[in-house]
C-alpha positions in Angstrom: 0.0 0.0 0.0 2.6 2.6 0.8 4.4 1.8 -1.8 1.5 2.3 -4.1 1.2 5.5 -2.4 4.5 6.6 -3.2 4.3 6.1 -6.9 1.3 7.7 -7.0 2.9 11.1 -5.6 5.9 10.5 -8.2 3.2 9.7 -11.0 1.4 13.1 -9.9 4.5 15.2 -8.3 4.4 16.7 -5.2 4.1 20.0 -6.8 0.8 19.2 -8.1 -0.4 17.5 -5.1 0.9 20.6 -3.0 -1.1 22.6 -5.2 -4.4 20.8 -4.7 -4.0 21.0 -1.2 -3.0 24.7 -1.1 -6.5 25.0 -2.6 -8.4 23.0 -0.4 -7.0 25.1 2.7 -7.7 28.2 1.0 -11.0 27.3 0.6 -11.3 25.8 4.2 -9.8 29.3 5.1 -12.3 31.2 3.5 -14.7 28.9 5.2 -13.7 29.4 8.7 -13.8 33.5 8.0 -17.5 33.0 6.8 -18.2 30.7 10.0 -16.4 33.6 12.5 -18.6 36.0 10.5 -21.7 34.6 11.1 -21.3 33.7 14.5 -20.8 36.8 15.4 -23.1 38.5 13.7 -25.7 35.4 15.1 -24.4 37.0 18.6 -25.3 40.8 17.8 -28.5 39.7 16.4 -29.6 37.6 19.9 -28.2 40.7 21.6 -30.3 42.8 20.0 -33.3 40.4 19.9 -32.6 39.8 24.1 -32.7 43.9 24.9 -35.7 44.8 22.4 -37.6 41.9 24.4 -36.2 43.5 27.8 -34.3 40.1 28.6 -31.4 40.6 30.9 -29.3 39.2 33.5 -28.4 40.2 37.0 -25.7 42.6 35.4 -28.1 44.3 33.3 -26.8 42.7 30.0 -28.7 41.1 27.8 -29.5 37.9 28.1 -28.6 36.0 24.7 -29.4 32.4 26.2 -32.7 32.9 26.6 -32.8 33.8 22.4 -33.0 30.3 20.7 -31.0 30.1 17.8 -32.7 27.3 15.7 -36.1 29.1 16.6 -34.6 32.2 15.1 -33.0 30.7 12.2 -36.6 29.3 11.5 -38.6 32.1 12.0 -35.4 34.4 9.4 -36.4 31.6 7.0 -40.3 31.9 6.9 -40.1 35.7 7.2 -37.5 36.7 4.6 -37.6 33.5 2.3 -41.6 33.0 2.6 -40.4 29.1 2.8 -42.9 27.0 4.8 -43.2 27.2 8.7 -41.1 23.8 9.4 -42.0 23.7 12.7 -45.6 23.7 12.5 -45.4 21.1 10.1 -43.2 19.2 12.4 -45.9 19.9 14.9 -48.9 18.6 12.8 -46.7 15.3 12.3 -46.0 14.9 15.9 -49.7 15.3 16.1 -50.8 12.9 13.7 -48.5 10.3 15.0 -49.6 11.0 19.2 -53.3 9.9 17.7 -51.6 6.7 15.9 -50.7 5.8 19.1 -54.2 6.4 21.3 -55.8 5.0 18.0 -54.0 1.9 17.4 -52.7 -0.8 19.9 -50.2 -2.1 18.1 -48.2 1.4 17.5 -48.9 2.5 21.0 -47.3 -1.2 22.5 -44.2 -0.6 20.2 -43.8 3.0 21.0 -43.7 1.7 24.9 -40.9 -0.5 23.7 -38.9 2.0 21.8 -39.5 4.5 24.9 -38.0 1.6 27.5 -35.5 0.8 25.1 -34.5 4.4 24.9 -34.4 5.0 28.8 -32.4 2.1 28.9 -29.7 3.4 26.5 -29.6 6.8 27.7 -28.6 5.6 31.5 -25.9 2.7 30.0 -24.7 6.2 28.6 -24.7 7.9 31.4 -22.2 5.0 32.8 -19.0 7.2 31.6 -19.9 9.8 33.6 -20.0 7.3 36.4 -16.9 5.8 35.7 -15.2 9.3 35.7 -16.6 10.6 39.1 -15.5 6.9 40.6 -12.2 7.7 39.0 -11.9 11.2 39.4 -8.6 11.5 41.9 -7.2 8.6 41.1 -6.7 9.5 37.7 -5.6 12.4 35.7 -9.1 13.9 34.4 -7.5 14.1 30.8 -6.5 10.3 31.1 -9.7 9.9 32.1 -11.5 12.0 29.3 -8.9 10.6 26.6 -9.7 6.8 27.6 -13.8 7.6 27.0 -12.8 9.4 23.3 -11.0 6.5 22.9 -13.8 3.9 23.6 -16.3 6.3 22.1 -14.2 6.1 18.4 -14.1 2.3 19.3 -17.5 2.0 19.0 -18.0 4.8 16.3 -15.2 2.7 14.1 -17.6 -0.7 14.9 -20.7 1.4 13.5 -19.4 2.5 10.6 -18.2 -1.2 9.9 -21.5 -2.5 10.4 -23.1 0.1 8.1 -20.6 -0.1 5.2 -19.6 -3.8 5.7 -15.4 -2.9 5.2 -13.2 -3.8 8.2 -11.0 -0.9 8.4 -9.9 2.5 6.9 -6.7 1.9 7.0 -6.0 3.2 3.4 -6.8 6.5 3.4 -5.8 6.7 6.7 -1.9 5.3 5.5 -2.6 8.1 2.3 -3.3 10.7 4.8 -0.6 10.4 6.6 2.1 9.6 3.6 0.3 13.1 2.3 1.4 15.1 5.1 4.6 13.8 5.7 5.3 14.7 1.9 3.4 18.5 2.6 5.2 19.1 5.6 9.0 17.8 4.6 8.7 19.9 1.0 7.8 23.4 2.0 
């Protein structure tokens, strides 16, 4: 494999691959400007949105928390778009399916499975935090946070195997790190 790799760059030249990837992080450059942009003007906006509806804290600023964001993103959409109220038709949905369930047995018995189920997986989940308060003290709380990433991209590697039936990603991980050991020697 890494020897495939490294005829590949020859084939292509590291120039050329430099270049593609000089472009890509321009473009990812641009996109984190755009992102800082936005996020702050998101931040003037629930400023602005907080004081106009008199919502402040104890220190007399406003109070930004108490502005949802997806609401407002929603509402920005219907208002200056005229694209359909999502949330209400969310609503009417939920609607529909909470009389399935009064209506028919069958859904409602199955919807008390999926809710148990649920409960169940949520407080398995809530095990790490367990684990880390029994732990806390007796190891390093970044040992301790970096052991649950690690079991967490454990499990997120064994669900994206069951999905997409391969066994690894080995190879583009190998051609990702061949890449960057070419892009960072050659500059």
């Amino acid at each position: 494999m890494i020897k495939d790799i490294q005829t590949m760059i020859k084939d292509i030249g590291i120039e050329q691959i430099e270049n593609v990837y000089n472009r890509f992080l321009s473009v990812r450059k641009e996109g984190l400007e755009a992102e800082n942009n936005r996020k702050e003007i998101e931040k003037e906006l629930r400023e602005q949105m907080a004081s106009a509806k008199q919502l402040y804290k104890k220190d007399n600023t406003p109070d930004i928390g108490k502005i949802k964001l997806p609401l407002v993103k929603e509402a920005m959409k219907v208002f200056l778009f005229e694209e359909p109220n999502k949330l209400e038709e969310k609503l009417e949905t939920m609607e529909e399916y909470i009389s399935d369930f009064k209506n028919d047995e069958t859904l409602k018995e199955k919807a008390e499975q999926l809710g148990i189920s649920m409960a169940e997986e949520k407080s398995i989940k809530e095990g790490s935090k367990e684990i880390k308060d029994e732990y806390t003290g007796v190891f390093d709380k970044d040992l301790l946070n970096a052991l649950d990433d690690i079991a967490k991209e454990t499990i997120k590697q064994i669900k994206d195997e069951e999905k997409s039936g391969e066994t690894s990603t080995t190879d583009k991980d190998d051609l990702k790190h061949i890449l960057k050991k070419y892009l960072n020697t050659n500059k």
